[in-house]
C-alpha positions in Angstrom: -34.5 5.1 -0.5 -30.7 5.6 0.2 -28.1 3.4 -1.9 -24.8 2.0 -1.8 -22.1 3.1 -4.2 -19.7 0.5 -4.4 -16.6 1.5 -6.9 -15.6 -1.3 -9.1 -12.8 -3.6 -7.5 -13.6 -2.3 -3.9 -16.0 -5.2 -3.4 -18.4 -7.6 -4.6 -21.4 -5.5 -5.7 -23.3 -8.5 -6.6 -22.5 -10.2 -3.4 -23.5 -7.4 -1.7 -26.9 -6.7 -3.7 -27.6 -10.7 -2.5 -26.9 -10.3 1.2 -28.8 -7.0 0.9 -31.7 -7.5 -1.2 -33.4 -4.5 0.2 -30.3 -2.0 -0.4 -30.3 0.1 -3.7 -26.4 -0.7 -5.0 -24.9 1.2 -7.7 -21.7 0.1 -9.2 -19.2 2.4 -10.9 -15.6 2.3 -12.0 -14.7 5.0 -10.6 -16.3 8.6 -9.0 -14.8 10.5 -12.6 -19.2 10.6 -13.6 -21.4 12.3 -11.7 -22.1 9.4 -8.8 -25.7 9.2 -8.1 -27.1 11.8 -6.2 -28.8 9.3 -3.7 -25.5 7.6 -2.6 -25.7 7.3 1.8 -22.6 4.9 1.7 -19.8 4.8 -0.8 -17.2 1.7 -0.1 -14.1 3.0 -2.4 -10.5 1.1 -2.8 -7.5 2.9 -3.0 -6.1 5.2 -6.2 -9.4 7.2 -5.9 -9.4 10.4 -4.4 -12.5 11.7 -1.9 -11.9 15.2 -1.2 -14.3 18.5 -1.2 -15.0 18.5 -5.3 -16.0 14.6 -5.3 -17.8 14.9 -1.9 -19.9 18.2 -3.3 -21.4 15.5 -5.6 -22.4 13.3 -3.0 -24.8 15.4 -0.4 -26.2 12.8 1.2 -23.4 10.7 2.0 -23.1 9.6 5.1 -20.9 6.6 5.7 -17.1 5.7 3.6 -16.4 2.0 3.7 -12.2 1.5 3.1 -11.8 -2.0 2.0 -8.2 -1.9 3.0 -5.9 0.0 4.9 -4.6 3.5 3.7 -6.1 6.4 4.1 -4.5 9.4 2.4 -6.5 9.6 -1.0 -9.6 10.7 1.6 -9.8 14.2 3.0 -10.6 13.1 6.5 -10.9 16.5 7.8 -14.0 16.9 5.0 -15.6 13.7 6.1 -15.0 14.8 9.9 -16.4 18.5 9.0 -19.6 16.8 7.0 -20.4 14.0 9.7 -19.5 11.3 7.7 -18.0 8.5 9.4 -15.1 6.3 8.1 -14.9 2.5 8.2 -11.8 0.8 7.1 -9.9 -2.3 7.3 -6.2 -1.8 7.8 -5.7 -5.6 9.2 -7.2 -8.1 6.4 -4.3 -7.7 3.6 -1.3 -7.0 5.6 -0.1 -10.7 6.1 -0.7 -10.6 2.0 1.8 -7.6 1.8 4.1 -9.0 4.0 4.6 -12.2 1.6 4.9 -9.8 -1.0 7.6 -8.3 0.8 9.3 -11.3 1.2 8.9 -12.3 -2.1 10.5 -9.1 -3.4 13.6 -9.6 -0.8 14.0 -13.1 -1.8 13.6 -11.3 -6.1 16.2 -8.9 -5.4 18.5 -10.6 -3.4 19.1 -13.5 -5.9 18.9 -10.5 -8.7 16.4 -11.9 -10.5 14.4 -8.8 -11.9 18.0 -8.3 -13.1 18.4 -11.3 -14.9 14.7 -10.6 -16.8 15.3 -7.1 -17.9 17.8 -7.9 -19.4 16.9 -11.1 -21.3 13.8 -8.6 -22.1 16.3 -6.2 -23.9 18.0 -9.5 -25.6 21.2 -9.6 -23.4 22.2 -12.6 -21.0 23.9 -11.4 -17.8 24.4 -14.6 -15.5 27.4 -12.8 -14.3 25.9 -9.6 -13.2 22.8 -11.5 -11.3 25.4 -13.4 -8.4 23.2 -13.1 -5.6 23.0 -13.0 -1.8 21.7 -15.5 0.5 18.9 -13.4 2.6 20.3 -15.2 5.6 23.5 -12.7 5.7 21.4 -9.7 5.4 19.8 -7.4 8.0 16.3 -5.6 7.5 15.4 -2.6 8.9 11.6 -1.2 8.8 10.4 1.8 8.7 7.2 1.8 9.8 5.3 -0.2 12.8 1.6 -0.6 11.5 -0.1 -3.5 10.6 2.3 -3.6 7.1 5.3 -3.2 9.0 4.3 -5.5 11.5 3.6 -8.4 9.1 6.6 -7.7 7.1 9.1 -8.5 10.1 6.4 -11.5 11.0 7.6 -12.5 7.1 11.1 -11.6 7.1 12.3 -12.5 10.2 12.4 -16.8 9.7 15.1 -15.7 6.9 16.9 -13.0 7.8 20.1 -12.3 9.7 18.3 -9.8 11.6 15.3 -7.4 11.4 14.7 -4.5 13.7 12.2 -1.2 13.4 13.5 2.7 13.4 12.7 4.0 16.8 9.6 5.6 16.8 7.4 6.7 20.1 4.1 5.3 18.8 5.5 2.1 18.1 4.2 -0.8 19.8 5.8 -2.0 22.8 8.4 -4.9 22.7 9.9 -4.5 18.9 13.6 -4.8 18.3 14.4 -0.9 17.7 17.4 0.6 16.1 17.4 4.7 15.9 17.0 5.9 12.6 20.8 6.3 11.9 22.0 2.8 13.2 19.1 1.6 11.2 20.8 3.3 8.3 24.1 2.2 9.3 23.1 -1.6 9.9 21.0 -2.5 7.2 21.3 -4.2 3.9 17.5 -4.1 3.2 14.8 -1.6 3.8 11.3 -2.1 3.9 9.6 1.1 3.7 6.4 0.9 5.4 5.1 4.1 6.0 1.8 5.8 5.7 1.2 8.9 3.6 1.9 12.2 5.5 3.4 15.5 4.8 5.9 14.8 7.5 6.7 11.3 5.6 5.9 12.9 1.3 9.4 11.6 -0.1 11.4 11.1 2.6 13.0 8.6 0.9 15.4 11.0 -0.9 18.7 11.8 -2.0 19.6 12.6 1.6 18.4 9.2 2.7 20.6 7.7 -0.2 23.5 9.2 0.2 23.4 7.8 3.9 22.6 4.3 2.8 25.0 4.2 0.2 28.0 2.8 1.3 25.9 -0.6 2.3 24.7 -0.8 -0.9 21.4 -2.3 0.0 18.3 -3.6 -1.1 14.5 -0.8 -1.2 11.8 -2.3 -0.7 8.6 0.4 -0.8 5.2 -1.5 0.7 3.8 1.5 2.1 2.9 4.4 -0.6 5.0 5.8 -3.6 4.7 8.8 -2.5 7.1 8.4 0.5 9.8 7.9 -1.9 11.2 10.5 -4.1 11.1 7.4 -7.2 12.8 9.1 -9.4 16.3 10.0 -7.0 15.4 5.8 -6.2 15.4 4.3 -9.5 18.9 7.4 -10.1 20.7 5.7 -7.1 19.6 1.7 -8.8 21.0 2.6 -11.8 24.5 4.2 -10.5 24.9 1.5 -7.7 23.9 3.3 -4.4 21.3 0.8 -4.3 21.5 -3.2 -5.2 17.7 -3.2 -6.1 14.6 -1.6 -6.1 11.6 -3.0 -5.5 8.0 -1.1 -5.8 4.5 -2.7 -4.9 2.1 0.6 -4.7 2.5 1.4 -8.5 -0.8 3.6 -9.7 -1.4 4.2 -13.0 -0.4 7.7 -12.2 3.0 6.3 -11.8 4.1 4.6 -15.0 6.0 7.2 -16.5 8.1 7.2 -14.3 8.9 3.4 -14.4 8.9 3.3 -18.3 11.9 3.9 -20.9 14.9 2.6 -19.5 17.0 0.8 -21.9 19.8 -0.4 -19.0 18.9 -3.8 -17.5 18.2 -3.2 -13.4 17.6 -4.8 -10.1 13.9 -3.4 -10.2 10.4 -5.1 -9.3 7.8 -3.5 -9.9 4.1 -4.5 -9.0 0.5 -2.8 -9.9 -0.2 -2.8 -6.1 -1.0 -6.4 -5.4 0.7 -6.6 -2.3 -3.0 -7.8 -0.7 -4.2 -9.0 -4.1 -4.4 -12.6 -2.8 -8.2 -14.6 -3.5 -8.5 -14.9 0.5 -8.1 -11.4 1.3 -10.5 -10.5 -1.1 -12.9 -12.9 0.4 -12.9 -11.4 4.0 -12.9 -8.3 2.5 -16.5 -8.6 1.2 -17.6 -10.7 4.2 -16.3 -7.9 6.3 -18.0 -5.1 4.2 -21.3 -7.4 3.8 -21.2 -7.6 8.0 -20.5 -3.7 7.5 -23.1 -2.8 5.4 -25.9 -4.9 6.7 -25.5 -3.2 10.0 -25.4 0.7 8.8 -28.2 0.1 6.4 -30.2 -2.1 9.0 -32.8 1.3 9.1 -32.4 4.3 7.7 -32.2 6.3 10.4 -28.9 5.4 10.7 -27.8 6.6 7.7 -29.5 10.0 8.3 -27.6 10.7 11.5 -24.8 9.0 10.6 -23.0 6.2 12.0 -22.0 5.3 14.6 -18.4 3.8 14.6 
């Protein structure tokens, strides 16, 4: 009989084994044990990484069920070459990012993570934390996917102005700036960017140096990785930047967050941008739907799906 591998936080497995009595589910934290060799469909949440070595330990896998939007942890050229197909959600959280975004505009604007930091370190700086109202601030976006999307849908009621970098895939009817009158223009930065090698920290000291005479506000709701954290959190604590704020934080990441004995303007989040009760919800409902289809005989998951 094939089974289900669901990795813990990726889904309800015991929802799942209730709406599927007739499906063998496994549930595991994560794919660091040998996964069991039976496993047709594995539904996986980001932080884990599916490439050849993990995929060599799952021969007869045919289906990946994303729970959520990003991609780049998954080799999808191995799935492709192996005929497994991938099934993801990129739509069900973003609305839940974009409040996050607006949440860590409203934060950093009024220089509250600021004013914590350093009450944490035993210091009371109501004079460093004068604020801005958000309303004389511009956003600019980088990045037009669902994320992007929903962060202008979230912004925009309380901004001075949002627009996206000019980009040829974006969809039609945005308010674009080119990337350098983006640059120029903007006193916050939403970077919403997937995870490619033409986008691996290109939020770096060249980018910086370019924003730095507006002095704004980062906001990173995309991956980490598209920032070069460390030049980020250099440019917060000389002044280049007004504030920092990070959502996709791994556990990967902490050393690089950890240490710093100089208050800042810097939120920082264990990647709960779409952690909200509701998104979880459709999430399962979704995967449920998902899963009841693909594992309706197993013929499909022999031949793969087909999606």
């Amino acid at each position: 009989m094939s089974a289900v591998l669901v990795l813990r936080g990726a889904a309800d497995a015991s929802a799942i084994r209730r709406a599927l009595p007739d499906v063998l589910v496994h549930e595991l934290p994560d794919l660091d044990s040998p996964p069991p060799a039976d496993t047709a469909v594995l539904v996986l949440r980001s932080g884990v990484r599916l490439g050849e070595r993990e995929l060599d330990a799952l021969p007869n896998l045919r289906h990946v069920v994303r729970t959520g939007s990003g991609i780049d942890h998954i080799d999808v050229s191995a799935l492709r070459h192996r005929g497994i197909t991938l099934h993801r959600n990129a739509e069900a959280g973003a609305d839940a990012v974009g409040e996050w975004v607006l949440a860590a505009a409203l934060s950093l604007a009024r220089r509250i993570p600021l004013g914590q930091h350093a009450l944490l370190l035993g210091r009371h700086e109501k004079e460093a934390c004068m604020g801005a109202s958000l309303g004389t601030l511009a956003a600019g976006i980088w990045g037009a996917g669902p994320v992007g999307l929903a962060a202008d849908w979230a912004l925009a009621p309380f901004m001075g102005g949002t627009a996206f970098a000019a980009w040829p895939s974006n969809p039609p009817g945005l308010r674009e700036l080119s990337p350098t009158a983006l640059v120029e223009q903007s006193q916050v930065h939403v970077v919403a960017l997937p995870l490619r090698r033409t986008t691996e920290q290109l939020i770096g000291e060249d980018f910086l140096a370019r924003v730095a005479p507006q002095r704004p506000l980062l906001i990173c709701a995309g991956r980490l990785e598209t920032l070069d954290v460390a030049a980020c959190l250099r440019a917060l604590a000389d002044g280049r930047l007004s504030g920092l704020a990070l959502d996709p934080v791994e556990r990967e990441h902490l050393p690089l967050l950890t240490g710093s004995t100089t208050p800042l303007n810097l939120l920082a989040s264990p990647h709960i941008g779409a952690q909200r009760s509701d998104v979880r919800g459709a999430l399962d409902i979704w995967a449920i739907d998902l899963l009841r289809e693909i594992t309706a005989d197993d013929k499909i998951l022999i031949e793969g799906g087909h999606r």
